[in-house]
PyMOL CGO cylinders between C-alpha atoms (Angstrom):
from pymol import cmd
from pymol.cgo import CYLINDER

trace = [
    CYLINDER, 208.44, 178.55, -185.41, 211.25, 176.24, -186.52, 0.3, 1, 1, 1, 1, 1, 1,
    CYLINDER, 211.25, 176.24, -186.52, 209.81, 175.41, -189.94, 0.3, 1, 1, 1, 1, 1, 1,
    CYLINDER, 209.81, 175.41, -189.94, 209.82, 179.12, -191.11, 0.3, 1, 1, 1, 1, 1, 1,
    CYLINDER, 209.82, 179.12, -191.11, 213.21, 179.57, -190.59, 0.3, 1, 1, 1, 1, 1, 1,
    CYLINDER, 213.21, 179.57, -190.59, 214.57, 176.36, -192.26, 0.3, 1, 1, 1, 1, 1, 1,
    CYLINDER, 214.57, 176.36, -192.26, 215.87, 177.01, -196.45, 0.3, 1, 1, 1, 1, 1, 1,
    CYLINDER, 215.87, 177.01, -196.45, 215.49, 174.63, -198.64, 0.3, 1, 1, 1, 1, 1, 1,
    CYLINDER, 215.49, 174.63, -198.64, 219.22, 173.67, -199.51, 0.3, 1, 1, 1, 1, 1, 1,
    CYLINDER, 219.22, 173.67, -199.51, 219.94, 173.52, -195.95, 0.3, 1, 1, 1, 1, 1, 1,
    CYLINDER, 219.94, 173.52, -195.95, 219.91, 169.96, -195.11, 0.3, 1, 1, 1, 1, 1, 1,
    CYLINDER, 219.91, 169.96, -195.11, 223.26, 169.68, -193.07, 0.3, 1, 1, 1, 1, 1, 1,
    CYLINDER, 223.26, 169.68, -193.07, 221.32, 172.39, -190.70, 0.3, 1, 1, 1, 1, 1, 1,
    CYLINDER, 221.32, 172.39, -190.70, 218.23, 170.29, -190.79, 0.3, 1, 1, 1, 1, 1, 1,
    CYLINDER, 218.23, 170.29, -190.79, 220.07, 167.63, -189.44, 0.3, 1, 1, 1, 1, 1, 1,
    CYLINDER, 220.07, 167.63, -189.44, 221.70, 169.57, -186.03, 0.3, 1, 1, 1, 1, 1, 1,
    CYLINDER, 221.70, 169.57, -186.03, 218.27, 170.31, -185.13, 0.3, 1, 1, 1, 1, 1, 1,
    CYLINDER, 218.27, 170.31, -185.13, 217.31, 168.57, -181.85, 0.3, 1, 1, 1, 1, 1, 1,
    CYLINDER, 217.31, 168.57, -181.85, 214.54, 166.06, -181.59, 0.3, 1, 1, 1, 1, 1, 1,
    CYLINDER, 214.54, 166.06, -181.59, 213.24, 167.67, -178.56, 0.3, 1, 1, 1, 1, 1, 1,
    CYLINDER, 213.24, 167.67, -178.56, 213.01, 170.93, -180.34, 0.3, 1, 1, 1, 1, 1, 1,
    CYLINDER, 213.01, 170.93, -180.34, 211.15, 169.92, -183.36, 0.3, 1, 1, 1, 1, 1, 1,
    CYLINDER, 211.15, 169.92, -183.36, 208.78, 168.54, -181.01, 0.3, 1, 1, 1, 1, 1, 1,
    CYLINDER, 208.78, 168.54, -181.01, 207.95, 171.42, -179.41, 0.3, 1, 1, 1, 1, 1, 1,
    CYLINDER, 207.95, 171.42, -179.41, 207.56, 172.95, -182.83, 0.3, 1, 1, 1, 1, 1, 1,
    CYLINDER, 207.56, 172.95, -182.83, 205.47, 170.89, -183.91, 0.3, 1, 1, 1, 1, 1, 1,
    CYLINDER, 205.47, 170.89, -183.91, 203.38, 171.17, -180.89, 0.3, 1, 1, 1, 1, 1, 1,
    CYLINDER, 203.38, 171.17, -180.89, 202.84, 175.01, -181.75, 0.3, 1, 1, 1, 1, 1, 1,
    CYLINDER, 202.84, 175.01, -181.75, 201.49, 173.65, -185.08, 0.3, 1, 1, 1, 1, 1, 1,
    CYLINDER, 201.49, 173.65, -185.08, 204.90, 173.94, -187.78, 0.3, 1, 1, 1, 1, 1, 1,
    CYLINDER, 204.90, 173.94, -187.78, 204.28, 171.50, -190.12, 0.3, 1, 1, 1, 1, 1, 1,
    CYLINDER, 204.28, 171.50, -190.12, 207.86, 171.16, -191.11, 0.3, 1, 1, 1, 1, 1, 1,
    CYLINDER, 207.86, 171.16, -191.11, 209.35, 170.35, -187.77, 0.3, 1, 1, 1, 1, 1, 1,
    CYLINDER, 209.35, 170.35, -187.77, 206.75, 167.31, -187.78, 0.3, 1, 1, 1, 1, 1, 1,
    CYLINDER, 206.75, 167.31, -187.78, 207.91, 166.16, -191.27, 0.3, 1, 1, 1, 1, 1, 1,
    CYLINDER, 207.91, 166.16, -191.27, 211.38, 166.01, -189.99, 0.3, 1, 1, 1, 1, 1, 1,
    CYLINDER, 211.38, 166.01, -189.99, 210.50, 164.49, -187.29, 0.3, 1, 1, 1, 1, 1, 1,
    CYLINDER, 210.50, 164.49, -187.29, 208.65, 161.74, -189.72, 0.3, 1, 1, 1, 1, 1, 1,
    CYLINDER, 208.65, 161.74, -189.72, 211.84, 161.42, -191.96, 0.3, 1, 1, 1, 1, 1, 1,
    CYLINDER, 211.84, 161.42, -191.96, 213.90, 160.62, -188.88, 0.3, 1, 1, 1, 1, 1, 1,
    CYLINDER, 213.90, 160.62, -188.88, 211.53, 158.02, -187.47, 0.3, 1, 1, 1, 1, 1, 1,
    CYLINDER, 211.53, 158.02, -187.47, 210.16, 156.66, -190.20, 0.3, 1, 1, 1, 1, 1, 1,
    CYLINDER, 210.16, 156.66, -190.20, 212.34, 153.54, -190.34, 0.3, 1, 1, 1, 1, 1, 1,
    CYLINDER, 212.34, 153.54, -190.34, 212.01, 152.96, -186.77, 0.3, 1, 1, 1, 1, 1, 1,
    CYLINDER, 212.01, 152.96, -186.77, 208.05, 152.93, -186.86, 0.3, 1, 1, 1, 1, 1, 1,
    CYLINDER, 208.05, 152.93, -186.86, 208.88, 150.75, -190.08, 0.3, 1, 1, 1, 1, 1, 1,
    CYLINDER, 208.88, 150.75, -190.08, 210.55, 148.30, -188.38, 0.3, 1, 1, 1, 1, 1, 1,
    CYLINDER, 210.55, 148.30, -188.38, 208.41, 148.25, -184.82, 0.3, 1, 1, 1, 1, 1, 1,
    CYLINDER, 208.41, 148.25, -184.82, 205.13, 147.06, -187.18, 0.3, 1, 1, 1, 1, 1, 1,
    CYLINDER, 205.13, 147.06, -187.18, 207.14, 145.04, -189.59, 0.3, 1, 1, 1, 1, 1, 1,
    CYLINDER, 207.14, 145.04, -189.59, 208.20, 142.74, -186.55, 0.3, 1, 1, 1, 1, 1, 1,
    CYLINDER, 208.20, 142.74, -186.55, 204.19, 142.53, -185.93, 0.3, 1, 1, 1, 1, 1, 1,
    CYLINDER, 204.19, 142.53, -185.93, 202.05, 142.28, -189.05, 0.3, 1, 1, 1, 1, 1, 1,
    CYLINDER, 202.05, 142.28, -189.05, 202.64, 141.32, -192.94, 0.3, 1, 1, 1, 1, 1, 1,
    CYLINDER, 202.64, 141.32, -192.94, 204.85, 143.36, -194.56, 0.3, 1, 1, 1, 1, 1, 1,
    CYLINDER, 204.85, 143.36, -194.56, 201.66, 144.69, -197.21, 0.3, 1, 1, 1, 1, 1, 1,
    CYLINDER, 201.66, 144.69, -197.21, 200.06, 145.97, -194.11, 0.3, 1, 1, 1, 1, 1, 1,
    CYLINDER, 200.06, 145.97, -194.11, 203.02, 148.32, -193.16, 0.3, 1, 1, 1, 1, 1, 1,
    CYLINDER, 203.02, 148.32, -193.16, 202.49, 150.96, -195.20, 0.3, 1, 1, 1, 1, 1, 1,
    CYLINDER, 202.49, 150.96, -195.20, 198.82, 151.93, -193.70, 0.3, 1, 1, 1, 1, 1, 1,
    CYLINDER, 198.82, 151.93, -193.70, 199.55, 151.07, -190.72, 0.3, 1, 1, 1, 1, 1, 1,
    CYLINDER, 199.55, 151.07, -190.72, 202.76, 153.29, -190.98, 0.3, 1, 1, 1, 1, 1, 1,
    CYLINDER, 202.76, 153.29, -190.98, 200.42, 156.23, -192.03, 0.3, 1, 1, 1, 1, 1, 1,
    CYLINDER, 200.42, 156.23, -192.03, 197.98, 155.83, -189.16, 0.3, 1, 1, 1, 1, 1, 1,
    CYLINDER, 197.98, 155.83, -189.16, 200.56, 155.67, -186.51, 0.3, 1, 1, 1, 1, 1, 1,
    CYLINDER, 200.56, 155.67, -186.51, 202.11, 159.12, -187.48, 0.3, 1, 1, 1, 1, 1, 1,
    CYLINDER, 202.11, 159.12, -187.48, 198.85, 160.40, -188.08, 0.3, 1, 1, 1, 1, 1, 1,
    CYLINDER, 198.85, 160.40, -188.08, 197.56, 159.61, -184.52, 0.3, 1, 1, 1, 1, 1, 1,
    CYLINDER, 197.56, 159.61, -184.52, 201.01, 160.98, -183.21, 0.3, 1, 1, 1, 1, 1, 1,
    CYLINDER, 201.01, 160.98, -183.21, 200.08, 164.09, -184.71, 0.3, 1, 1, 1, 1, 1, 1,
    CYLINDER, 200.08, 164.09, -184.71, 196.77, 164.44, -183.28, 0.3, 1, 1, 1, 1, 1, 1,
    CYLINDER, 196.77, 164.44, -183.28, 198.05, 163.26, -179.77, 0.3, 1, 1, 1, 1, 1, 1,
    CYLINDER, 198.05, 163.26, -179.77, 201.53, 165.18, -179.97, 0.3, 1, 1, 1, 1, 1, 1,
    CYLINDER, 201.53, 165.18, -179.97, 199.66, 167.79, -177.70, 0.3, 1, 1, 1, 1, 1, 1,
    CYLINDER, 199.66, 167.79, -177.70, 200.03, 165.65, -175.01, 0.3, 1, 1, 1, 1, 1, 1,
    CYLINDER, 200.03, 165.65, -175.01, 203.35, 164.49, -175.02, 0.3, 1, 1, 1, 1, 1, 1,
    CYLINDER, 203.35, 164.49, -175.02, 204.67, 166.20, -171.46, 0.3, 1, 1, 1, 1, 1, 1,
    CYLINDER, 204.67, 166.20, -171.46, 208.15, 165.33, -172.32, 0.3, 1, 1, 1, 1, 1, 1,
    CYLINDER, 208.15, 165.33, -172.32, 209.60, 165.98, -175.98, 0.3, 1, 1, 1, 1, 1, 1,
    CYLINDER, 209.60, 165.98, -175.98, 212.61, 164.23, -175.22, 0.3, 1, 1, 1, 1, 1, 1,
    CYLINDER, 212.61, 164.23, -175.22, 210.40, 160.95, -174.97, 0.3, 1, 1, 1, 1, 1, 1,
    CYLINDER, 210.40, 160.95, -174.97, 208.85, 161.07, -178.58, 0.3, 1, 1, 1, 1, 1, 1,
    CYLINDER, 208.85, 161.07, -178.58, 210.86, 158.38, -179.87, 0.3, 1, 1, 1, 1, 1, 1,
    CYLINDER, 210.86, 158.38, -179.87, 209.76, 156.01, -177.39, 0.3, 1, 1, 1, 1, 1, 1,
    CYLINDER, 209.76, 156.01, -177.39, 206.22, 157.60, -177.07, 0.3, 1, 1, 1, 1, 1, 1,
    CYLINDER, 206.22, 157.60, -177.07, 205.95, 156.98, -180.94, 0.3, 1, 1, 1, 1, 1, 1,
    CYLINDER, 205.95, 156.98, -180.94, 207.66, 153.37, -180.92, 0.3, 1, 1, 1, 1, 1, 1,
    CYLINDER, 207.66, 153.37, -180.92, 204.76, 152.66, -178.14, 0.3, 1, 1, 1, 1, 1, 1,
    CYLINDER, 204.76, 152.66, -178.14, 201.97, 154.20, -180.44, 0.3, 1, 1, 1, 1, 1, 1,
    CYLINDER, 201.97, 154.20, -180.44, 203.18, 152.22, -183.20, 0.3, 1, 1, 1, 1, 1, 1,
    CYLINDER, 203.18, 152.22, -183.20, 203.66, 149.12, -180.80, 0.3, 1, 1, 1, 1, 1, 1,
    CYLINDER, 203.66, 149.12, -180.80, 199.52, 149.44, -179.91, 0.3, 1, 1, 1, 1, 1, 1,
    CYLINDER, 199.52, 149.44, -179.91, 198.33, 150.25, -183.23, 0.3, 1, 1, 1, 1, 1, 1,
    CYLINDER, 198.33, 150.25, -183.23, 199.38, 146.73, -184.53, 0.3, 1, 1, 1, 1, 1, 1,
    CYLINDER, 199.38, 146.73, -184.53, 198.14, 145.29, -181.41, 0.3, 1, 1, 1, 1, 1, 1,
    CYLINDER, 198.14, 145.29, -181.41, 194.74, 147.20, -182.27, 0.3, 1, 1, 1, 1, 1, 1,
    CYLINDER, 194.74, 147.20, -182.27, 195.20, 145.87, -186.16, 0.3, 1, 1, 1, 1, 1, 1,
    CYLINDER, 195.20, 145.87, -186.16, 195.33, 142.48, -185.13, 0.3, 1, 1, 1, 1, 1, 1,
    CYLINDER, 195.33, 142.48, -185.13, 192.08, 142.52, -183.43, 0.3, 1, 1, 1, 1, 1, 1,
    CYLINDER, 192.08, 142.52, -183.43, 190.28, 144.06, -185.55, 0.3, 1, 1, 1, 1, 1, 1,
    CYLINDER, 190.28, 144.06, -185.55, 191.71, 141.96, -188.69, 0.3, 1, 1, 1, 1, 1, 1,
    CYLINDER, 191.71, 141.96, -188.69, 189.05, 140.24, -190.80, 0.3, 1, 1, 1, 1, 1, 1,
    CYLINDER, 189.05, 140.24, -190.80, 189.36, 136.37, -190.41, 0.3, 1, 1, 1, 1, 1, 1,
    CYLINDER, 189.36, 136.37, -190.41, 189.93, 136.05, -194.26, 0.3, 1, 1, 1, 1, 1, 1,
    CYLINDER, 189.93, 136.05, -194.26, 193.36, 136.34, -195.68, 0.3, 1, 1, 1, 1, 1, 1,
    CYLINDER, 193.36, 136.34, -195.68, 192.81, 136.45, -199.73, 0.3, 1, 1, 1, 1, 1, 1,
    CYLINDER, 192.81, 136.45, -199.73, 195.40, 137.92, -201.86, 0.3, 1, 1, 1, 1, 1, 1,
    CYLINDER, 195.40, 137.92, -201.86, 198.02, 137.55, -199.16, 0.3, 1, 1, 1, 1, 1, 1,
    CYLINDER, 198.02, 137.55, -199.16, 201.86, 137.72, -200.11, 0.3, 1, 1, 1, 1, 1, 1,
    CYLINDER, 201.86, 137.72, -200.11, 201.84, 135.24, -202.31, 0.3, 1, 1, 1, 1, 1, 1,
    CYLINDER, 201.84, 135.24, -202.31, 199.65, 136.65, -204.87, 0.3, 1, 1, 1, 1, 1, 1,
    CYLINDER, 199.65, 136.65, -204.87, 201.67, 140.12, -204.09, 0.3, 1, 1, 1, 1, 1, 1,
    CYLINDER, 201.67, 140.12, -204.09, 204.95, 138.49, -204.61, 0.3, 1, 1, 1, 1, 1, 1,
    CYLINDER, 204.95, 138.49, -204.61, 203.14, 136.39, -208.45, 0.3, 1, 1, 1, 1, 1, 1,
    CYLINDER, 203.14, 136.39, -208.45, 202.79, 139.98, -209.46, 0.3, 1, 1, 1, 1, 1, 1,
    CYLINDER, 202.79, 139.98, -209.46, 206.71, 140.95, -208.82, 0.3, 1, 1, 1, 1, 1, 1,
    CYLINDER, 206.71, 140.95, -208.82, 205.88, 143.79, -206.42, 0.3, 1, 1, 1, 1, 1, 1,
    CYLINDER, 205.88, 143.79, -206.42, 206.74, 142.51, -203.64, 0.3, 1, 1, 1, 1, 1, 1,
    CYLINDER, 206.74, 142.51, -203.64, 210.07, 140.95, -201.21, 0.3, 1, 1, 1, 1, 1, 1,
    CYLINDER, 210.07, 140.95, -201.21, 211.45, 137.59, -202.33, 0.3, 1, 1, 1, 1, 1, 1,
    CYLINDER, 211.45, 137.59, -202.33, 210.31, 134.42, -201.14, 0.3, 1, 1, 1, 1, 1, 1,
    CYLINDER, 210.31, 134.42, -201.14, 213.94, 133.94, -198.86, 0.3, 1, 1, 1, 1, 1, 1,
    CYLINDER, 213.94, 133.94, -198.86, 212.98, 137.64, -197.60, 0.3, 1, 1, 1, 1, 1, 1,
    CYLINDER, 212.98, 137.64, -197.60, 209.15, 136.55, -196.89, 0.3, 1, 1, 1, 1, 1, 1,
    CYLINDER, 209.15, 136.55, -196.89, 210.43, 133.36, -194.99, 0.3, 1, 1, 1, 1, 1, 1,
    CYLINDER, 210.43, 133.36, -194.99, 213.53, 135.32, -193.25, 0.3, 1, 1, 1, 1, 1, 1,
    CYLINDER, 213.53, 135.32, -193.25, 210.94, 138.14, -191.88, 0.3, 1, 1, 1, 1, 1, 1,
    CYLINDER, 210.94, 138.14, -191.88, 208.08, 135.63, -191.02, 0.3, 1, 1, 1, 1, 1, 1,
    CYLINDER, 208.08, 135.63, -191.02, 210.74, 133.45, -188.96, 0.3, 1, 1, 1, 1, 1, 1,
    CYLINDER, 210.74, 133.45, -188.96, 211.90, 136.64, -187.13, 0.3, 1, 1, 1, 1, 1, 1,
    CYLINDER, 211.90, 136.64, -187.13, 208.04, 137.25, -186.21, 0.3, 1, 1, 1, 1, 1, 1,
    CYLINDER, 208.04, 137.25, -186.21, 208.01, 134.16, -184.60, 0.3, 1, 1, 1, 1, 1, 1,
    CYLINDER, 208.01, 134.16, -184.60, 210.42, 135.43, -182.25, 0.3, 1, 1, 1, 1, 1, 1,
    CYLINDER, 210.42, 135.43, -182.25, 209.78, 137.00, -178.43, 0.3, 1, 1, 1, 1, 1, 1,
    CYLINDER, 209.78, 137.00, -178.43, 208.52, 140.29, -178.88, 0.3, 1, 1, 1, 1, 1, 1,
    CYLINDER, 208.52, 140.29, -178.88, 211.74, 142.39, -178.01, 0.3, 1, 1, 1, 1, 1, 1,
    CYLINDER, 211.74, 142.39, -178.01, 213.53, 140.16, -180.21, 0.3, 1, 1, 1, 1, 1, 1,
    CYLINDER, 213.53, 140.16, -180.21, 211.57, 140.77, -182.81, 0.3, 1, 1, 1, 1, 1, 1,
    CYLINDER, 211.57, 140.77, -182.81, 211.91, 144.36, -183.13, 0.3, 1, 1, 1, 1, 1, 1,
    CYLINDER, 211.91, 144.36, -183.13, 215.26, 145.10, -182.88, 0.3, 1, 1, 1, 1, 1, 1,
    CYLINDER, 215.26, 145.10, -182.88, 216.36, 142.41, -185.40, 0.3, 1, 1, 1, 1, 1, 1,
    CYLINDER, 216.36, 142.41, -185.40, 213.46, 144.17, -187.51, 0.3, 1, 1, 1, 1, 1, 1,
    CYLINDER, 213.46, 144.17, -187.51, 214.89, 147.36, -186.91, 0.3, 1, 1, 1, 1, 1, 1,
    CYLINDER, 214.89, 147.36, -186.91, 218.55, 146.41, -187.41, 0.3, 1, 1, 1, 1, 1, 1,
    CYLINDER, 218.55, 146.41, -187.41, 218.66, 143.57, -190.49, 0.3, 1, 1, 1, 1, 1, 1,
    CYLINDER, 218.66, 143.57, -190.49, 215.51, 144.92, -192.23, 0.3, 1, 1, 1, 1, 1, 1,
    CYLINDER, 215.51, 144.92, -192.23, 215.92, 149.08, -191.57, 0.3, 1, 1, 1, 1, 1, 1,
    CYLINDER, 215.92, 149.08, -191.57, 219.79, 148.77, -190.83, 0.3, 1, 1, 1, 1, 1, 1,
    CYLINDER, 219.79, 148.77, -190.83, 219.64, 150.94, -188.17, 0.3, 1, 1, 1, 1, 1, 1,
    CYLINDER, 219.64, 150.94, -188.17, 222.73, 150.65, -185.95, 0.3, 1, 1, 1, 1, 1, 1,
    CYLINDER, 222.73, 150.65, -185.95, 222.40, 149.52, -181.84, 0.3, 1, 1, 1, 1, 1, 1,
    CYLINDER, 222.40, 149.52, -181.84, 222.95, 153.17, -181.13, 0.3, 1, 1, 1, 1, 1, 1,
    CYLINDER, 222.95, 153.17, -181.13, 220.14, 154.45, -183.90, 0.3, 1, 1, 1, 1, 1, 1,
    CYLINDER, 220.14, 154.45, -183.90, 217.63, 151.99, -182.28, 0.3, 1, 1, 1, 1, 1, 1,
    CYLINDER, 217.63, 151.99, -182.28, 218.64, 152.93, -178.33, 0.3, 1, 1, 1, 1, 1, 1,
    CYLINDER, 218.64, 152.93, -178.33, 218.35, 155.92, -179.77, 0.3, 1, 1, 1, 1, 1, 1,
    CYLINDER, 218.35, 155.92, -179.77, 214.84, 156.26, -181.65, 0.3, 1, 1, 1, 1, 1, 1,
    CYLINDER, 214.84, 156.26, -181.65, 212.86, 153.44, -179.57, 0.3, 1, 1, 1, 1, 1, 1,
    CYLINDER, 212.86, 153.44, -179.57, 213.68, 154.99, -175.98, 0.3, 1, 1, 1, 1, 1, 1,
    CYLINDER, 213.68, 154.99, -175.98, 215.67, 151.50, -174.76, 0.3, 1, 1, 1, 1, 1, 1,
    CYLINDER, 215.67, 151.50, -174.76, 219.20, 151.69, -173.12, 0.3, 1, 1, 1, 1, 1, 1,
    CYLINDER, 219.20, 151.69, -173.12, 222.00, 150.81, -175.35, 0.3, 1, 1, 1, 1, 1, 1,
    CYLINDER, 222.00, 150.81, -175.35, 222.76, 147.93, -173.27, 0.3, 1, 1, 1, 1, 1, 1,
    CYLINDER, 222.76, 147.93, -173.27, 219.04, 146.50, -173.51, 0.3, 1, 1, 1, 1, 1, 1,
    CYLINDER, 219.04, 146.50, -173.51, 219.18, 146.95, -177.59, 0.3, 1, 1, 1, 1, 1, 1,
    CYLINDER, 219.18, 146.95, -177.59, 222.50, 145.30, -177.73, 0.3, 1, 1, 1, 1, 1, 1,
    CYLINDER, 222.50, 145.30, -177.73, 221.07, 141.94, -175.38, 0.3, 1, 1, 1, 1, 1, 1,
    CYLINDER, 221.07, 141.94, -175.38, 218.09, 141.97, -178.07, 0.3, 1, 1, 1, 1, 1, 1,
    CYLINDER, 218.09, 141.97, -178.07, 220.57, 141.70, -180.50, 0.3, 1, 1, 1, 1, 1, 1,
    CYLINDER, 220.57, 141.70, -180.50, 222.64, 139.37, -179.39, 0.3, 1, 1, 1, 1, 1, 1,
    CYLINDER, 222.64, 139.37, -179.39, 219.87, 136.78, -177.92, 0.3, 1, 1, 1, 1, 1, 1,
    CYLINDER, 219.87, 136.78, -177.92, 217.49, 137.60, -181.00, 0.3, 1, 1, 1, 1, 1, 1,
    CYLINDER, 217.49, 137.60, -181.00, 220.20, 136.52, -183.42, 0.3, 1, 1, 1, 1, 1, 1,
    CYLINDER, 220.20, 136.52, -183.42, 221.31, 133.30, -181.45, 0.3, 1, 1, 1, 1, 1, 1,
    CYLINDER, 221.31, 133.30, -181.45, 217.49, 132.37, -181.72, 0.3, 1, 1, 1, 1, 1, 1,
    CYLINDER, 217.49, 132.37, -181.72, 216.71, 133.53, -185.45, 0.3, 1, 1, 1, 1, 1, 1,
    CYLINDER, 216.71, 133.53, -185.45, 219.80, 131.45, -185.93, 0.3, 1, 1, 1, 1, 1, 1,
    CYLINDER, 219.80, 131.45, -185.93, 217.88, 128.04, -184.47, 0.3, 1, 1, 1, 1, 1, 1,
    CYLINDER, 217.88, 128.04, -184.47, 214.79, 129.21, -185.82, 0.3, 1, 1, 1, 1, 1, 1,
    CYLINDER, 214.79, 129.21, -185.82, 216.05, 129.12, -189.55, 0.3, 1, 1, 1, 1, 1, 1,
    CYLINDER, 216.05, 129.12, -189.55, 217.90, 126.08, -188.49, 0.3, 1, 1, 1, 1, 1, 1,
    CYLINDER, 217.90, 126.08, -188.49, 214.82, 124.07, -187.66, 0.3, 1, 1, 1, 1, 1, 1,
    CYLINDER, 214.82, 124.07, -187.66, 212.85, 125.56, -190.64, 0.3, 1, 1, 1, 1, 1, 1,
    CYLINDER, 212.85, 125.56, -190.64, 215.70, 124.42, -193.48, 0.3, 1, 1, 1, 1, 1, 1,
    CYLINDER, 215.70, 124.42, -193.48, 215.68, 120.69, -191.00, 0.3, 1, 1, 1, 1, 1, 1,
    CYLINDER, 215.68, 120.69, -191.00, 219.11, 121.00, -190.11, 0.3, 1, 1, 1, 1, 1, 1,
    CYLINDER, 219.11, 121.00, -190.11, 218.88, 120.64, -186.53, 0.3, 1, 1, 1, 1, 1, 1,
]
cmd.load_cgo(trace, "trace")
């Protein structure tokens, strides 16, 4: 298995690995290979529920998604799809959290932010208009102003084409621009 062969000490190695082939390591159980594969998607699973629910909710939700992953990776036919398989796991589970969410919303973000733990108020107000947006807007301005992924990173980790991430971009930002505009009442 791939994780018994990697050394501590050996990151630049670490990083040549394939994504398909720490898959199918982790399929045949190496606990390693699915750690990697957790550092290198992390932000992109991030960013996917960030553009969805509060930012305090995240974190959970971040854990459950890899979690389920985990237990499902068995049947994942094609390892070359896991980035997009896991954006789309990600994508449900915060369309799951949502229904489930209790109607009450005490100790929100603003008692979070009162005790200094959490973003600013501009970053709170930035995110929340960027939720407002169309879905694939949404996540690829998540994933490249709050994770700073590149175009090619996102293409990349979410399964779109390049072309597809760089239309998100390019619309999404046109209409995060009005958004803000009509929020600070200068249009």
């Amino acid at each position: 298995m791939l994780g018994h062969a990697l050394v501590l000490g050996q990151a630049p190695a670490i990083r040549a690995v394939d994504d398909s082939d720490l898959v199918r390591a982790a399929q045949g159980g190496d606990r390693a290979a699915f750690g990697l594969l957790y550092e290198r998607y992390g932000a992109m699973v991030h960013g996917v529920l960030l553009a969805r629910v509060r930012w305090e909710e995240v974190d959970d939700l971040l854990q459950d998604v890899f979690l389920s992953a985990l237990e499902r990776l068995s049947s994942l036919r094609d390892a070359g799809a896991f980035g997009g398989w896991l954006a789309a796991i990600a994508r449900n589970r915060a369309t799951d959290h949502h229904r489930r969410k209790v109607a009450t919303d005490s100790g929100g973000a603003e008692e979070v932010e009162a005790r200094g733990n959490g973003p600013s108020a501009e970053a709170l107000a930035a995110l929340e208009a960027i939720q407002r947006l169309p879905a694939a807007y949404r996540e690829t301005l998540t994933l490249r102003l709050v994770e700073g992924m590149t175009g090619p990173e996102i293409a990349a980790r979410t399964g779109l084409t390049p072309r597809s991430v760089r239309v998100n971009l390019h619309r999404g930002m046109k209409k995060l621009r009005e958004e803000l505009e009509v929020k600070r009442g200068t249009r």
